[in-house]
VEXVEXSE-584298 format. One record per residue (C-alpha): residue in one letter; x, y, z; residue number from 1. Coordinates in steps of 0.2 Angstrom, whole numbers, plus 5000, padded with zeros to 4 digits. Layout:
N
mifi | u | v | w | loza
A | X | Y | Z | NUM
...
% end
This chain:
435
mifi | u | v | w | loza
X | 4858 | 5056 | 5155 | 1
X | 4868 | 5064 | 5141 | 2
X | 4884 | 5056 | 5147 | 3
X | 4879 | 5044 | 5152 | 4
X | 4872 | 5039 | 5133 | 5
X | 4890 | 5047 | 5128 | 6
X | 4896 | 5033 | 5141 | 7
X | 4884 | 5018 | 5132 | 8
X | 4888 | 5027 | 5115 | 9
X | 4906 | 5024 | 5119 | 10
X | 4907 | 5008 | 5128 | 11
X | 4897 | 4996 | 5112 | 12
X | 4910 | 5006 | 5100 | 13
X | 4924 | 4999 | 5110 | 14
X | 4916 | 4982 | 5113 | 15
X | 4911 | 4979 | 5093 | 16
X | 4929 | 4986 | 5089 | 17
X | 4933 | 4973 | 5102 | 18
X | 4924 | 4959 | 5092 | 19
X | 4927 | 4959 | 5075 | 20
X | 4940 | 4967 | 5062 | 21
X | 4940 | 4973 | 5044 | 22
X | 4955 | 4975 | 5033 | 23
X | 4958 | 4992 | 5035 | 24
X | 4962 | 4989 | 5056 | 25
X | 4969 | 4974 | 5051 | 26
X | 4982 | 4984 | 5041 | 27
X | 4983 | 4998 | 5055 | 28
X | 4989 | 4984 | 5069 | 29
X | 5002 | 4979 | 5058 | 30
X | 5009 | 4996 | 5053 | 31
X | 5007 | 5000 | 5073 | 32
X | 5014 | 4981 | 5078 | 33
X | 5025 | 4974 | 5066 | 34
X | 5041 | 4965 | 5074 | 35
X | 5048 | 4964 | 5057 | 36
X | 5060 | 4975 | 5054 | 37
X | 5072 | 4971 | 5039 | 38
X | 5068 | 4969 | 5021 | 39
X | 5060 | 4950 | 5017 | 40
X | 5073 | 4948 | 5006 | 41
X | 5087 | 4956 | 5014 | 42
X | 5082 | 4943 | 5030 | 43
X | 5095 | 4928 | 5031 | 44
X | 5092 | 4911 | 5042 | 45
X | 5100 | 4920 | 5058 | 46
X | 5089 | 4937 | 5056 | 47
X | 5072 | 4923 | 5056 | 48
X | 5081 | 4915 | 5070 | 49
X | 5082 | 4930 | 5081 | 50
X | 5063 | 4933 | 5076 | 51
X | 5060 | 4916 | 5082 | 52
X | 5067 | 4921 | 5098 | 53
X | 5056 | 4936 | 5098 | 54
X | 5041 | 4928 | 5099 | 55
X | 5046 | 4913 | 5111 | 56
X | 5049 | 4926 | 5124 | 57
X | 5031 | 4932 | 5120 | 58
X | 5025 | 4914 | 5123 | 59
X | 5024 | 4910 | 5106 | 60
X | 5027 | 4890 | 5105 | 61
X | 5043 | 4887 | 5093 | 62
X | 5053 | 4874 | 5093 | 63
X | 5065 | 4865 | 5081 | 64
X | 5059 | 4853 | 5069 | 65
X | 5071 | 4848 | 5059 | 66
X | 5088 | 4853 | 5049 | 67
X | 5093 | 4860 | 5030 | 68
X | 5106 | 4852 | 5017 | 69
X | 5120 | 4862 | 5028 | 70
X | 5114 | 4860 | 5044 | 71
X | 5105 | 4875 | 5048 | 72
X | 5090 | 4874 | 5058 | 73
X | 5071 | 4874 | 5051 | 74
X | 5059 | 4879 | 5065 | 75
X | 5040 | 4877 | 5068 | 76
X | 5030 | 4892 | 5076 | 77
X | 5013 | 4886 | 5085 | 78
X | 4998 | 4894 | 5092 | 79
X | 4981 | 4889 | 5098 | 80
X | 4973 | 4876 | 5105 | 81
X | 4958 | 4873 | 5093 | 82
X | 4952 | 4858 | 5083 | 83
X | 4954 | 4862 | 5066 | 84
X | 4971 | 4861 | 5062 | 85
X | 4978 | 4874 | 5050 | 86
X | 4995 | 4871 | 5043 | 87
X | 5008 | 4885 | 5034 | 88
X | 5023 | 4883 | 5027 | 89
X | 5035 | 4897 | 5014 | 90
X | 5052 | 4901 | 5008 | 91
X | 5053 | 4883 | 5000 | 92
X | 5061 | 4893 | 4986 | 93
X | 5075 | 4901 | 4997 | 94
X | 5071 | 4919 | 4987 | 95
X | 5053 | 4919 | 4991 | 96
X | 5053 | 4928 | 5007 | 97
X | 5037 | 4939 | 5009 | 98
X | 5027 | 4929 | 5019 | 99
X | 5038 | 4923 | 5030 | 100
X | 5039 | 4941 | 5038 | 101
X | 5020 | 4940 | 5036 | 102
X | 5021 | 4924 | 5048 | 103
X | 5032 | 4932 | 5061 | 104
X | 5022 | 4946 | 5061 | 105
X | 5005 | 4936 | 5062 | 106
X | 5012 | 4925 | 5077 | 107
X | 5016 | 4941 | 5084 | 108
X | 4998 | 4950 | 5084 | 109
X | 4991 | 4934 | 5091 | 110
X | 4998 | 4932 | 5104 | 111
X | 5000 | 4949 | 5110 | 112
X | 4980 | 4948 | 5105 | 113
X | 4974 | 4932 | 5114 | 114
X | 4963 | 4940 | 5123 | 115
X | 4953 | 4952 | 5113 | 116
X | 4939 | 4941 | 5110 | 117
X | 4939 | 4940 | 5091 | 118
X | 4956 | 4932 | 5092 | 119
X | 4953 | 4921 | 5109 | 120
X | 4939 | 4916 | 5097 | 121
X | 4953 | 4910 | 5080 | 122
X | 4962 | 4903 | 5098 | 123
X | 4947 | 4892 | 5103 | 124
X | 4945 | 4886 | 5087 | 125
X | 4959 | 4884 | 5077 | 126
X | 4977 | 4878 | 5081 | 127
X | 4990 | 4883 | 5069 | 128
X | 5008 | 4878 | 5066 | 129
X | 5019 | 4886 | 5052 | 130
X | 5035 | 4883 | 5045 | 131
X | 5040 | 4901 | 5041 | 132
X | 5058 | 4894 | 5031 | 133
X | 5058 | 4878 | 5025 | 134
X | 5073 | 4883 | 5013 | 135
X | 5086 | 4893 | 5024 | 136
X | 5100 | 4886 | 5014 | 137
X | 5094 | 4895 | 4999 | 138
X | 5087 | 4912 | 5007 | 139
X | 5107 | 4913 | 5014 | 140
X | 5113 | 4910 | 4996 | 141
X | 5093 | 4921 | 4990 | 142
X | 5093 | 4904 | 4975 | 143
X | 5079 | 4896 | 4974 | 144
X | 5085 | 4878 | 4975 | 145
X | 5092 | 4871 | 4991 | 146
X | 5109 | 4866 | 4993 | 147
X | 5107 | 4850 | 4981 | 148
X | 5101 | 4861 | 4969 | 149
X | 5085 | 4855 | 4970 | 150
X | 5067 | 4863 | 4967 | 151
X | 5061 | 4857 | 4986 | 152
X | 5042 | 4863 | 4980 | 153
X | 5046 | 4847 | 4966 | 154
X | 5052 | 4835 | 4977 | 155
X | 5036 | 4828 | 4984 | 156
X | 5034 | 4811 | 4976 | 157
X | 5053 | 4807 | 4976 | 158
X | 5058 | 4815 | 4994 | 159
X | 5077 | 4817 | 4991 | 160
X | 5078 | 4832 | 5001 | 161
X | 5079 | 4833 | 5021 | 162
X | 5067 | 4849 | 5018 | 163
X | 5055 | 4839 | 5009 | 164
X | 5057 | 4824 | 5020 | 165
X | 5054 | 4836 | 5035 | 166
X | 5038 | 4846 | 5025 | 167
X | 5028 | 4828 | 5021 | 168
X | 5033 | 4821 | 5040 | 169
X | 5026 | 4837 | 5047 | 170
X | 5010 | 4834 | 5039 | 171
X | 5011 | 4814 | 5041 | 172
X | 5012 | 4815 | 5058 | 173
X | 4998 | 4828 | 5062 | 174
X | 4985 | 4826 | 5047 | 175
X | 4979 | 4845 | 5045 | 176
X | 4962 | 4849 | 5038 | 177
X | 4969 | 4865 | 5029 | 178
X | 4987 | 4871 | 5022 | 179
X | 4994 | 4885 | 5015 | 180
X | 5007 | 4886 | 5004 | 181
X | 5016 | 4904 | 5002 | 182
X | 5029 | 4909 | 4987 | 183
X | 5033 | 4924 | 4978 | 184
X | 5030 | 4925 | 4960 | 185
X | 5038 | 4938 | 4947 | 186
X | 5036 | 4954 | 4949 | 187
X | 5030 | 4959 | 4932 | 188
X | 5017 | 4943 | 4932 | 189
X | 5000 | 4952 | 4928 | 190
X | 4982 | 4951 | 4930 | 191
X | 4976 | 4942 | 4914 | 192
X | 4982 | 4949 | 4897 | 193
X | 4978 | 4968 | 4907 | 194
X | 4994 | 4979 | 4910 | 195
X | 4993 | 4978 | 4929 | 196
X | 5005 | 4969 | 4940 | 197
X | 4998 | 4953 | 4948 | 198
X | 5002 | 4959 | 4967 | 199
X | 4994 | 4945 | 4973 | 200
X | 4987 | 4927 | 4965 | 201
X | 4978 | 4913 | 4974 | 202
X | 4974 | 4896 | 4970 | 203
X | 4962 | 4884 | 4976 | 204
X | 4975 | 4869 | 4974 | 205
X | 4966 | 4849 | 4967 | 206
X | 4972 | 4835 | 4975 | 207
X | 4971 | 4825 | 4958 | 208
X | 4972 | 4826 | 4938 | 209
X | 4954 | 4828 | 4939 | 210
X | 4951 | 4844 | 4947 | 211
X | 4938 | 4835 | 4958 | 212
X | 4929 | 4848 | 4971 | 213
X | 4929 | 4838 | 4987 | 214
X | 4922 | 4846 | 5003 | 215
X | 4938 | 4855 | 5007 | 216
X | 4942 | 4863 | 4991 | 217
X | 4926 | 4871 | 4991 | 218
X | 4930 | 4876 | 5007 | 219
X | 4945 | 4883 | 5003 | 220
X | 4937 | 4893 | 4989 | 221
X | 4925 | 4901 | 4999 | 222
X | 4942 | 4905 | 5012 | 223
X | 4950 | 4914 | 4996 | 224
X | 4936 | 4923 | 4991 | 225
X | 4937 | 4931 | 5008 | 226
X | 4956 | 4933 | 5006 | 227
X | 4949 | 4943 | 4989 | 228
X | 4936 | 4953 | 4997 | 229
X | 4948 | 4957 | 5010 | 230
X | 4962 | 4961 | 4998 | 231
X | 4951 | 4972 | 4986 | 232
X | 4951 | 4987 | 4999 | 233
X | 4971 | 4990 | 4996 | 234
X | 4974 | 4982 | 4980 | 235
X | 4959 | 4982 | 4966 | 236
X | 4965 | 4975 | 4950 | 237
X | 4980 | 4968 | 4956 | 238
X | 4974 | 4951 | 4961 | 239
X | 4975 | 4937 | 4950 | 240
X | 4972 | 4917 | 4950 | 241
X | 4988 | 4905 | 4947 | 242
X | 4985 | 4892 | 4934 | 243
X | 4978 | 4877 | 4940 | 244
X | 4987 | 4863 | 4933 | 245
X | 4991 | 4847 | 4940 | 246
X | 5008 | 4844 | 4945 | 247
X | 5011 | 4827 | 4952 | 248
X | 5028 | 4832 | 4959 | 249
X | 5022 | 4848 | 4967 | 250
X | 5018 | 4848 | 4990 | 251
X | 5003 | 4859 | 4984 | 252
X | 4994 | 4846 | 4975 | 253
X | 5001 | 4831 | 4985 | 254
X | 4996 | 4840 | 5001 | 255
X | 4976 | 4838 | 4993 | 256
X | 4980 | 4820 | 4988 | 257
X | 4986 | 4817 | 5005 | 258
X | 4970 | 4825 | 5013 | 259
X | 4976 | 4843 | 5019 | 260
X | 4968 | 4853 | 5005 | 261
X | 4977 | 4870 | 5001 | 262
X | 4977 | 4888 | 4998 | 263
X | 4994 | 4891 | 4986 | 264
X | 4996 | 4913 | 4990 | 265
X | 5008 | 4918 | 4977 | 266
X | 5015 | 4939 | 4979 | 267
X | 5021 | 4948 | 4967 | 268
X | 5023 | 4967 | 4967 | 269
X | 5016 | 4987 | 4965 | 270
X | 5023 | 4998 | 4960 | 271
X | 5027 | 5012 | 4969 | 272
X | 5027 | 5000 | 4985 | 273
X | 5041 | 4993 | 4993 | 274
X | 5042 | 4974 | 5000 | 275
X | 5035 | 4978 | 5018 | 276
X | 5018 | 4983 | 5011 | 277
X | 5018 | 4966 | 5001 | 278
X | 5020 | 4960 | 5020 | 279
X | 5006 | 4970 | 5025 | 280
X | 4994 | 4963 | 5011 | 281
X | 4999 | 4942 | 5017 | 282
X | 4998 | 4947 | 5036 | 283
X | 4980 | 4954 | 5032 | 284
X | 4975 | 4938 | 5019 | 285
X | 4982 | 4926 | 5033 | 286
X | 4969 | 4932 | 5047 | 287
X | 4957 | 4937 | 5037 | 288
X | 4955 | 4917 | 5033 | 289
X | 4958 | 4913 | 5050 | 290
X | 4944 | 4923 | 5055 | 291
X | 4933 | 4918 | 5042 | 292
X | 4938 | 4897 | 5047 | 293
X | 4937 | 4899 | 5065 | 294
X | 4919 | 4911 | 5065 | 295
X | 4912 | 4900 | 5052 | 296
X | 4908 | 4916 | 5041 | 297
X | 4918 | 4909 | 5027 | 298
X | 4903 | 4897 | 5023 | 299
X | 4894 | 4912 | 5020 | 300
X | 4906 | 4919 | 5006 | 301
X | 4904 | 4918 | 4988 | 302
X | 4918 | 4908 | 4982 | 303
X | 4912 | 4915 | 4961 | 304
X | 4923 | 4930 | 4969 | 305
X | 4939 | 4918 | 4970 | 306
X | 4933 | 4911 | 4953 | 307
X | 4931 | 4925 | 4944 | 308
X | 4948 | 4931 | 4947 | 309
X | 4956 | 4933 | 4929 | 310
X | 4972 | 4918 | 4928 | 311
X | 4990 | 4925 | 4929 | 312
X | 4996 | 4932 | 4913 | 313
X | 5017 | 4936 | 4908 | 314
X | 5027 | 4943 | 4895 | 315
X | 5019 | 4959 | 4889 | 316
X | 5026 | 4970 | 4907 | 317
X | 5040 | 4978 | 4907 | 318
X | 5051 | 4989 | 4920 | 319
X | 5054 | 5004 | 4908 | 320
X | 5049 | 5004 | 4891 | 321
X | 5056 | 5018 | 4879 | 322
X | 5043 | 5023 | 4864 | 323
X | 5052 | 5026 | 4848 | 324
X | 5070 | 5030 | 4850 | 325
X | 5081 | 5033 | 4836 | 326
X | 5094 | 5021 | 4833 | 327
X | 5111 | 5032 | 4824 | 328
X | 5114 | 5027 | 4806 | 329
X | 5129 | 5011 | 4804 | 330
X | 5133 | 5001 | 4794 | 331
X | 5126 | 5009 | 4779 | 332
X | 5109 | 5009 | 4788 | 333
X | 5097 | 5022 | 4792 | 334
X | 5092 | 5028 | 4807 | 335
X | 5078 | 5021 | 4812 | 336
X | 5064 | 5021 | 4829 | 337
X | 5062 | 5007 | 4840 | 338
X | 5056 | 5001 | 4856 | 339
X | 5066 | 4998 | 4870 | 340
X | 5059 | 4985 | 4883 | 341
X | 5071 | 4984 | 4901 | 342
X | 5069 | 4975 | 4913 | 343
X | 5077 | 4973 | 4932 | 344
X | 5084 | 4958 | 4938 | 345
X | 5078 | 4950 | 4955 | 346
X | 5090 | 4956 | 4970 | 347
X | 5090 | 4959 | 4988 | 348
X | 5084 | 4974 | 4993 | 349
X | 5099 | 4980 | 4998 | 350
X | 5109 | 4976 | 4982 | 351
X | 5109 | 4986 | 4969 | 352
X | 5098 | 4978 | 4955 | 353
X | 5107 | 4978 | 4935 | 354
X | 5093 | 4982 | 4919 | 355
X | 5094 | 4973 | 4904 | 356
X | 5086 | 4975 | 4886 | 357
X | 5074 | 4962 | 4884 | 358
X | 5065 | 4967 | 4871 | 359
X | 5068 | 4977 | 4855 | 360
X | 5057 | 4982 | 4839 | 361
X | 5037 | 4988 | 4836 | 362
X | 5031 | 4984 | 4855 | 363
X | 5012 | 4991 | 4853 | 364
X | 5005 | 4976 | 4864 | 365
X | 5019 | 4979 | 4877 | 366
X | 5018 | 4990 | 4891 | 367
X | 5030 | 4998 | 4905 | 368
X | 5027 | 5000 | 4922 | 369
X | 5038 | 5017 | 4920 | 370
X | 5036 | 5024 | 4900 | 371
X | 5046 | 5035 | 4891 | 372
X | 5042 | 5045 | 4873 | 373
X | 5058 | 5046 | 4865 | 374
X | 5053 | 5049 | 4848 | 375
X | 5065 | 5067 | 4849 | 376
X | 5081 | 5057 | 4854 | 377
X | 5093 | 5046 | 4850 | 378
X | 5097 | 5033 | 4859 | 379
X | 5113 | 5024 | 4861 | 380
X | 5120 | 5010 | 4872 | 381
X | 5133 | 5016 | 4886 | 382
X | 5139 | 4998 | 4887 | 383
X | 5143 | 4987 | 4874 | 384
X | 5129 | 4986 | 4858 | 385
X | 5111 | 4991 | 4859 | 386
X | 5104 | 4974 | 4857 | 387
X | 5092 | 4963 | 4869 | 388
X | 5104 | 4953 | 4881 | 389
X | 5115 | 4971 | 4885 | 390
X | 5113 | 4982 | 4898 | 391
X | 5099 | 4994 | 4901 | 392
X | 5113 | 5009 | 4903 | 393
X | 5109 | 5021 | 4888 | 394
X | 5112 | 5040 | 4884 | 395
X | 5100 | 5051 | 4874 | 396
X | 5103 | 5065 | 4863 | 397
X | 5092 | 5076 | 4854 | 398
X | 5088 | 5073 | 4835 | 399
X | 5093 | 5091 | 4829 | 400
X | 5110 | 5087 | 4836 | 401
X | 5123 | 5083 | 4823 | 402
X | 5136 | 5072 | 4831 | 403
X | 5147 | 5059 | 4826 | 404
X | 5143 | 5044 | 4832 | 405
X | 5160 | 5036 | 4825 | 406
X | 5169 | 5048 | 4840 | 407
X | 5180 | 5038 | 4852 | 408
X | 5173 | 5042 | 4871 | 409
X | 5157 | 5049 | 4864 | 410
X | 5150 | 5056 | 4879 | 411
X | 5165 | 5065 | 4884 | 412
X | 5165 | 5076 | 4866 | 413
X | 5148 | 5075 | 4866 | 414
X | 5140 | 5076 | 4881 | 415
X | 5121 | 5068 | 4882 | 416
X | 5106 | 5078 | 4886 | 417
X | 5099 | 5063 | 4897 | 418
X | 5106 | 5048 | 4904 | 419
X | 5097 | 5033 | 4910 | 420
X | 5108 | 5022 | 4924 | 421
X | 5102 | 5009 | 4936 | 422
X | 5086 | 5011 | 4932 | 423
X | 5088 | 5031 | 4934 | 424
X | 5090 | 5045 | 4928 | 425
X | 5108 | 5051 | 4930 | 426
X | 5107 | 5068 | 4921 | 427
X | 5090 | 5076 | 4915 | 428
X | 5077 | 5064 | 4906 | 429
X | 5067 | 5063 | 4895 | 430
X | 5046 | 5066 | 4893 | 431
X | 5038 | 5051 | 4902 | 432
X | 5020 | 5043 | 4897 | 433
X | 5003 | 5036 | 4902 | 434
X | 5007 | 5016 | 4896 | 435
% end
């Protein structure tokens, strides 16, 4: 009798493991399953291309739908054969490139899943099509303007671009009741006026100047407060919600005016993480809603979670922010302490990414995602003047030092006691802070 209750025991574990996910195994099929393999933004129009190949040979339907600026082709991944039609789209801005691993990789688990029954279930009710790079011109070049040098994501109402053409015929000519519409936004974006990086932001996009709450956008906030709910088990304060203006030339808010209200999923960063755990976090939000639209559970979320969310904030987050450096006497000045906010530019992953000052003086309502006290150093510019605009390439020295900062090839007579290049610390460092 004992094993056989071990058997029973055994057997409804497997069976609800069978029926439902959460998050968190959500997250561990990924890490165990993933078919992407390069960096999102290290991925060109060929590397998508051979993931398209990927999952054809899986069964996947894909296809060619259309072709970029220069020719390249723009493809269409499809699965399931259900009535509600759920349509996904990303890399319109050629260096946005998180969710399209995300896709890949959903498309990937699905089909390889189709028949555990929580899945066959999204398959009986939902058919979904994607466009995981609508911009391939610009992820080649990683700009975010196609070839014409033309925001796609503002080419709704006028349609000058084949990739905008392409998107609007796409959704002419099969009417879905749901979009998504997937970006990446800057990395140092932050969660309200709050210190903390906006990893991911959602937004329930209007379909007009009147922020009128049909039917489907309130379906669609009860879809991202699942997203949230969902979310909140890997990134807690890290989730914000993109400002909600109406932008006539926008696909977001012309999709709603068209009758396909969507879900705008912006990512942004964490650090600490690298860009396959942003892919992680989108692969997860994409079949939690899924889930949610094909069990009907989303009608039983509270979309006050999705409102509640604090709007995107920007311009008090650095990369590196050094607390009270001295600046060496000139020019009949004193020394005097300042702040040194630096930031990183945008690159591939692979590339190596330049600093730059961007801000200088009393920073007190400022914060860096690394902080440095500095208040026992001078500071001074490797590269040019220390002024915001020049590079974040400094070398620090000691206050009880007495050195002449008029000495040609300074660091050579006098050698620095720290040195900050490309973003690191090339020789010792100095005391690091709480922000």
């Amino acid at each position: 009798m004992r094993l056989i209750g071990l058997f029973l025991i055994g057997a409804f574990a497997l069976t609800m493991n069978a029926l439902s996910q959460t998050p968190e195994s959500l997250a561990a099929d990924w890490e165990k399953s993933h078919i992407t393999r390069i960096m999102p933004s290290d991925a060109r129009s060929a590397d998508v291309k051979k993931y398209i190949e990927q999952l054809r040979s899986m069964g996947v339907t894909v296809g060619e739908v259309g072709r970029s600026c220069n020719d390249r082709e723009i493809y269409q991944a499809e699965w399931g054969k259900g009535p509600l039609k759920v349509f996904m789209w990303s890399q319109m801005h050629g260096d946005e490139p998180t969710a399209t691993s995300a896709l890949i990789d959903m498309f990937a688990f699905l089909q390889k899943n189709k028949e555990v029954p929580w899945v066959k279930t999204i398959g009986e009710a939902i058919t979904i099509r994607a466009v995981p790079m609508l911009n391939p011109d610009g992820a080649d070049l990683y700009q975010r303007r196609n070839l014409m040098g033309i925001d796609i994501n503002r080419d709704a109402a006028d349609l000058r671009t084949p990739e905008a053409r392409l998107l609007k015929q796409l959704r002419d000519d099969w009417s879905p009741a749901i979009g998504f519409n997937l970006h990446n936004q800057q990395s140092l974006t932050t969660v309200g006026t709050m210190p903390s990086q906006a990893t991911i932001s959602l937004l329930v996009v209007f379909g007009d100047a009147a922020k009128t709450v049909t039917e489907g956008h309130a379906r669609n906030q009860r879809v991202a407060a699942a997203i949230v709910s969902a979310l909140l088990k890997f990134i807690p304060g890290h989730i914000g919600r993109y400002g909600d203006e109406w932008t006539p030339s926008a696909f977001g808010d012309n999709f709603g005016a068209w009758g396909t209200p969507t879900i705008l999923i912006e990512t942004g960063a964490l650090y600490g993480k690298d860009e396959m755990y942003l892919v992680k976090l989108n692969y997860v939000a994409f079949l939690t809603a899924l889930n949610a639209l094909a069990t009907g559970s989303e009608k039983t979320q509270d979309p006050g979670l999705y409102l509640a969310l604090p709007e995107n904030g920007s311009g008090n987050l650095y990369n590196f922010m050094f607390r009270g450096a001295w600046v060496p006497a000139a020019a009949g000045q004193p020394p005097r302490p300042v702040d040194i906010a630096v930031n990183t530019d945008r690159r591939r992953a692979s590339f190596a990414a330049p600093n730059f000052i961007k801000a200088m003086g009393d920073l007190p309502r400022s914060y860096g995602l690394e902080e440095y006290d500095a208040r026992d150093y001078y500071v001074v510019q490797r590269l040019g003047s220390l002024r915001v605009g020049s590079m974040g390439e400094f070398a620090f020295y000691k206050r009880d030092r007495v050195i002449d900062w008029a000495a040609p090839d300074l660091e050579k007579q006098y050698p620095p006691d720290a040195v900050f290049s490309a973003g690191k610390w090339m020789k010792g460092s100095i005391p690091s802070r709480r922000p």
